[in-house]
N, C-alpha and C positions, 0 to 999 in steps of 0.2 A: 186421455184417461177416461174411466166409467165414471161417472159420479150418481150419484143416487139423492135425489134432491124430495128430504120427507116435511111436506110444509101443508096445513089447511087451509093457509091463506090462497084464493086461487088466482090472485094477482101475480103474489111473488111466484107461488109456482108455475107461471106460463111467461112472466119477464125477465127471472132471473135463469129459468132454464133454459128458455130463447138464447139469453147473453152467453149460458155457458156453451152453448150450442157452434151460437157462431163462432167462440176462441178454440172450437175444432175438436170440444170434448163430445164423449156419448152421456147422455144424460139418461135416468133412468126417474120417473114423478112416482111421487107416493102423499096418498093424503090421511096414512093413519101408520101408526106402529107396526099392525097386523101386516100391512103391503107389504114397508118398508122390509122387514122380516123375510118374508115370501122370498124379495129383489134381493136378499143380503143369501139369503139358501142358494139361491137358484143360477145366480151370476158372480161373478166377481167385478168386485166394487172395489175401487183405489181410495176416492174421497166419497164418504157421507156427510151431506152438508143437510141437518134436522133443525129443525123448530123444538124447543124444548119444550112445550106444551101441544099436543098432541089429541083428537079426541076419546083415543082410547088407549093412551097412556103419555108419557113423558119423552124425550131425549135423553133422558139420562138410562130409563130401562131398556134402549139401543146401544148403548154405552156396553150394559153386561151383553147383552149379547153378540156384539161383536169380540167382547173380550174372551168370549167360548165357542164362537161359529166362523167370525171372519177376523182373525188378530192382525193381518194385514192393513186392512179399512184404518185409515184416518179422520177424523171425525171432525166437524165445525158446527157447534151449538148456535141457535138462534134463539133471541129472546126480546120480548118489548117490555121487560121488569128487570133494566140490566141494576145489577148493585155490585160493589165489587166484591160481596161473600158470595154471592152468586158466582161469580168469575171463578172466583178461588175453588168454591166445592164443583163446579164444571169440570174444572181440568185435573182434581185430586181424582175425581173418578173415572178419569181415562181421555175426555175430549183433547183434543188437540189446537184447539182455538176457537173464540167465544167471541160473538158479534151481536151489538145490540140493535134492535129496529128504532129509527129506519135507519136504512143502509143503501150505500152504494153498489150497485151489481158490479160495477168495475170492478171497488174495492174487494166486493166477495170471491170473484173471479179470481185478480189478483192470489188472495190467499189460497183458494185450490188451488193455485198452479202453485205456486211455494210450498204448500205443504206434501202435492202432488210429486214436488224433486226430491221431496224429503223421504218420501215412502219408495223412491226406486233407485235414491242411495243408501237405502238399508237394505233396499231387496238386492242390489247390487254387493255389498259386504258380507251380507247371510252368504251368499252365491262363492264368494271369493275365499269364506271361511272353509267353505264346507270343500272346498278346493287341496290335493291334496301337495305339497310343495317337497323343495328339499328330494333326497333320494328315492326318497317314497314313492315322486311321481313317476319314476321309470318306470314302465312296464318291461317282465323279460328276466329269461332265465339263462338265457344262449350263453353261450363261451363269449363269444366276442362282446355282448351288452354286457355281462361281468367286469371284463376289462378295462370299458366305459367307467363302469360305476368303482371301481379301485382307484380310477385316475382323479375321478372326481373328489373323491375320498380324500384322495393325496395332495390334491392342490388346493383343496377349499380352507384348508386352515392357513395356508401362506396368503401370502399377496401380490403372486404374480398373475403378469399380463398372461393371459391364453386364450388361443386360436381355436376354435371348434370348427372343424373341414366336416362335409359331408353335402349327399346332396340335396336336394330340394324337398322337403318335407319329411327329413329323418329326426328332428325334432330339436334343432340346434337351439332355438330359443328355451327350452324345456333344460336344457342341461345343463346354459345360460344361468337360469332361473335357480336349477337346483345347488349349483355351487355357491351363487351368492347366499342361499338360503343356510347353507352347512356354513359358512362361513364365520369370521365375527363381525363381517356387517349386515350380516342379516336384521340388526332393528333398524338398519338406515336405509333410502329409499334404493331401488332398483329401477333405472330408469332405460328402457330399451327404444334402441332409433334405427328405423330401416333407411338404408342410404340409397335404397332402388328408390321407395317409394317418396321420395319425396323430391322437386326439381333442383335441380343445380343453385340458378338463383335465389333459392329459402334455406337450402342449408347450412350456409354459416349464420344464419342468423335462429335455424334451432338449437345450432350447438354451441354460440357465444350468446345468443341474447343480441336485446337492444336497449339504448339507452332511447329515453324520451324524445323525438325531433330527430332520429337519427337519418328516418327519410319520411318520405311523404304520411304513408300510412302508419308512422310512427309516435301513436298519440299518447302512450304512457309506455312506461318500463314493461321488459317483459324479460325472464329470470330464461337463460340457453337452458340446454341438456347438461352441462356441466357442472353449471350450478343448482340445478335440481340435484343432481345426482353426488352433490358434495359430501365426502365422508362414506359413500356406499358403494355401487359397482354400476358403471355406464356400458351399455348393452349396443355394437355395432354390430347389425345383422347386414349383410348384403355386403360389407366393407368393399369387397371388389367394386361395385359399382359405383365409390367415394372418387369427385375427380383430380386429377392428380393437381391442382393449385389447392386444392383442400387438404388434403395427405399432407403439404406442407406446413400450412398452421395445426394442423393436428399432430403434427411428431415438434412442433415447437413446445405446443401446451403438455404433453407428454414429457419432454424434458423439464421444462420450467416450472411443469403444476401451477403457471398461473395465464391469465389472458384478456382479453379485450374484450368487453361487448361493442358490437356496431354502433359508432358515433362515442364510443368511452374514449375518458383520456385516462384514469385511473384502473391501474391491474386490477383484476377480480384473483382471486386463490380460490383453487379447487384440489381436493387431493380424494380420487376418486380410484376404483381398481377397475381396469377398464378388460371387457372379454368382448373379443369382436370373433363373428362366423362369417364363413366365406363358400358357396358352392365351385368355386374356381380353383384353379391351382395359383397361389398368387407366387410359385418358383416361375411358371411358364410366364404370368404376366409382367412380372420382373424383367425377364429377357426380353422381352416383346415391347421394354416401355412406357407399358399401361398401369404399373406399378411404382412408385420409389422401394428402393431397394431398403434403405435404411429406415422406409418405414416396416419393412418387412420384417428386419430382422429384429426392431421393435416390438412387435409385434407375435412373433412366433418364437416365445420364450416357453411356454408349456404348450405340446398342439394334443387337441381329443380331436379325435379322427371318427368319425359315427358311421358305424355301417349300414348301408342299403338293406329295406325289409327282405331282399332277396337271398340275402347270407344272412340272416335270421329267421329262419322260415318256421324252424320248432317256437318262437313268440307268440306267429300270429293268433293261434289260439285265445292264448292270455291278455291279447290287445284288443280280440273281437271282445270276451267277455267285458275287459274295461268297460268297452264304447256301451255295450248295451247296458250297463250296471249305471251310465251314466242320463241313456236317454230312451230306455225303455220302459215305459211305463205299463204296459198291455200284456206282462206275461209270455212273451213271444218265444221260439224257439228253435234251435238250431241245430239240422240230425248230423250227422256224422258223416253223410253224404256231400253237405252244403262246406261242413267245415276243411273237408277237406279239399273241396275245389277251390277255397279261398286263399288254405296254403300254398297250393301248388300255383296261383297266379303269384306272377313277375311281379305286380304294384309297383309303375315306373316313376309314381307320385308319392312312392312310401306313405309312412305310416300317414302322412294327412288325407291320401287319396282315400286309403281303407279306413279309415276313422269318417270322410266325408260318406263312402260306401252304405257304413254302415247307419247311419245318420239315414239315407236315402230308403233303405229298407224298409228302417222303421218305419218312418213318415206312409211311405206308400203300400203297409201291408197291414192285413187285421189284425186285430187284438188276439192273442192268445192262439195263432195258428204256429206252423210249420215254415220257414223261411226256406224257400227253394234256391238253388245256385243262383238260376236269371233274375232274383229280388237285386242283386249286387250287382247286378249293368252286365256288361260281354262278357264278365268270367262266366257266365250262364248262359251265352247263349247256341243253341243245341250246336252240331258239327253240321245235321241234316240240312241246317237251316241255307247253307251255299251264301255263309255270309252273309249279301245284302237283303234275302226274301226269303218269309216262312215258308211252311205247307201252304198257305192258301194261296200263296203269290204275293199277298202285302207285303207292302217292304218292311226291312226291322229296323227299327232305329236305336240309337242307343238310349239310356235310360235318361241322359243328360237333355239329349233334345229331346224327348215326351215330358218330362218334369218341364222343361222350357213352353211348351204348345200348352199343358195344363196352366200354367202359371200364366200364361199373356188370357188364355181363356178365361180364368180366374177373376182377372184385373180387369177384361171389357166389361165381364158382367157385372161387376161391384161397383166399375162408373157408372153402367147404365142405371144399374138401382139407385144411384144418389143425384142421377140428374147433371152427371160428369163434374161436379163439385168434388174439389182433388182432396180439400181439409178430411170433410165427412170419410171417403173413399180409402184413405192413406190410413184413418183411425179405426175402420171396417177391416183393414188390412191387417193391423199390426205393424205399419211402416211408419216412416215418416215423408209426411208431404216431397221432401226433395227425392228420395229414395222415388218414389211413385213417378215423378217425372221424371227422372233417369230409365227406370221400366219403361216409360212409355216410349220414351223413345228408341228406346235398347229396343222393341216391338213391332212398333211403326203405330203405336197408337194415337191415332187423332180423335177429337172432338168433334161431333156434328157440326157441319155448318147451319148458323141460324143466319137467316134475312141476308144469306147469300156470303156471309161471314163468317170466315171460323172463328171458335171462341179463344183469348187466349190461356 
């Protein structure tokens, strides 16, 4: 997090912003109102952690002006006159938590990071509000996304099981999502669980739960997907790749509506409406096997079939505009030339590919210009070019691996600015420390060796 640390005392300002330092925040010092002010214009600031006496004014005349410049900033008063009407009028006037000297830097630590989850699960819910759900989110005017959206219509008031077939990134989670939202359990949770991604030996314990002791790293209760999901709609993406001694307690609890958590002896009840998607034909992996049958037929009581962006080509328009209505901020622009070479590409990773496209654009073009075909990777790149090499003879790569060479470039330089200290570096970044060494290795980046040692 930024924290912005406004204090005259020059003790606590170089041992508590030390402390916050090392728990891997960016600190910003200020030794007057006037700075602090400056630092709250000029940067974005998560936690303000002030002194309420100040030599050219107070903590609390930071208070308004956060409340008119940064209304994000979270605020933590300091004071060596604590009383509790003090406390009181601190927090009526906006602070967010009030500590009196002397104090623990742990303990002050401590509260930025708590008050710090608290300001990016609001910035998280602002994000998710402004999000738009239900029918709405469809983009598309085609015949066939019509048809989609009637089916939706028609099943979302029932309570049946249904199947959403389609390929890889035609937006089955989305359709998922907007049913349950039309639905009547849209005020109850919606809980989705991808069966690829998760290993064989964890997933009956996402989707039953466990009880306390039920094996080793079993140190307290922990609620399945079923029982999250009780009273609302459980969300299987990938079903095909569910394996088949799983398929069998799963058409048990489908019949029964109730079940086991791992190490229970007592049924749980769950009464959930369950829509599972599948890129597969699961008729073929039926015969093949790879399926129970009777979970199939389970299962495929209402089926929405989602078409490929390729038999919806009059969309892409309206999909392009979505995406940049979403993540462009710079005025950017798109002729009639670009848009139409983006309808006329195949997009064999559907709408995620072109929505990740479009994403890529932005990122790597100016503010306010003209987006050219080759901004969106090989649907641009010329016929002249003989494929692998421009005019000049360099080779062309695709947009994918140059964002990749920029991005590992990125990340040596910003270790080396911090002295390969991954905390500092990851927070420089916008990642997170494990994230950073995942890159690095995904890279091949190592650490100098010191005194004949690499670091670890």
């Amino acid at each position: 997090m930024n924290v912005l640390l406004a204090e005259d005392e020059k003790t606590i300002l170089v041992t508590l912003g030390d402390a916050l330092e090392n728990a891997g925040h960016a600190v910003f010092r200020s030794g007057s109102c006037h700075e602090a002010e400056r630092i709250l214009t000029s940067s974005r600031i998560d936690v303000l952690v002030s002194d309420i006496r100040l030599p050219d004014g107070d903590g609390r005349s930071l208070l308004a002006f956060i409340a008119e410049r940064s209304p994000y900033t979270k605020t933590i008063l300091i004071t060596g006159h604590a009383t509790v009407e003090d406390a009181v009028k601190a927090l009526r006037d906006g602070a967010d938590d009030y500590v009196s000297k002397p104090f623990l830097n742990e303990d002050l630590v401590t509260r930025v990071e708590r008050i710090g989850k608290l300001a990016a699960l609001e910035e998280e819910n602002r994000e998710l509000r402004s999000r738009r759900w239900g029918i709405s989110s469809i983009v598309g005017r085609s015949p066939v996304i019509r048809k989609v959206l009637e089916r939706i219509a028609t099943v979302s008031a029932g309570d049946y099981t249904v199947l959403i077939t389609g390929e890889s990134g035609t937006g089955k989670e989305v359709v998922a999502r907007a049913i349950h939202q039309e639905s009547p359990r849209c005020d109850m949770p919606f809980v989705p669980l991808s069966c690829a991604a998760i290993p064989e030996s964890l997933l009956e314990d996402e989707l039953f739960g466990h009880e306390k002791g039920a094996f080793t790293d079993a140190v307290s209760h922990r609620a399945g997907a079923f029982e999250r999901a009780n009273g609302g709609t459980l969300f299987f993406d990938d079903i095909d790749d569910m394996p088949l001694n799983t398929q069998v307690k799963l058409l048990r609890v489908l019949e029964e509506s109730t079940f086991y958590r791992l190490g229970g002896r007592e049924p749980v009840s769950s009464r959930v409406r369950l829509v599972a998607a599948t890129k597969k034909d699961l008729g073929v992996l039926v015969a093949e096997n790879r399926f129970r049958e009777d979970l199939y037929y389970r299962l495929n009581v209402v089926a929405i079939d989602l078409p490929p962006l390729r038999n919806r080509r009059e969309d892409i328009p309206l999909l392009v505009k979505e995406f940049f209505s979403r993540y462009d901020t710079g005025s950017r622009t798109i002729p009639q030339a670009t848009m139409q070479a983006l309808s006329d590409h195949d997009w064999p990773g559907n709408v995620r590919e072109l929505e990740n496209a479009v994403r890529r654009a932005i990122a790597l073009s100016p503010e306010g210009g003209e987006l050219p075909p080759e901004a969106f990777g090989e649907i641009g790149l010329p016929a002249a070019a003989g494929g692998k090499h421009g005019r000049s003879g360099e080779p062309v790569v695709t947009l994918d691996k140059a964002l990749q060479e920029a991005e590992r470039r990125h990340i040596e330089k910003t270790l080396a600015a911090t002295g390969f200290n991954r905390t500092r570096a990851a927070k420089l970044l916008g990642i997170s420390r494990k994230t950073l060494w995942r890159k690095m290795l995904l890279f091949g980046i190592s650490e100098p060796k010191r005194n004949g040692k690499e670091q670890p």
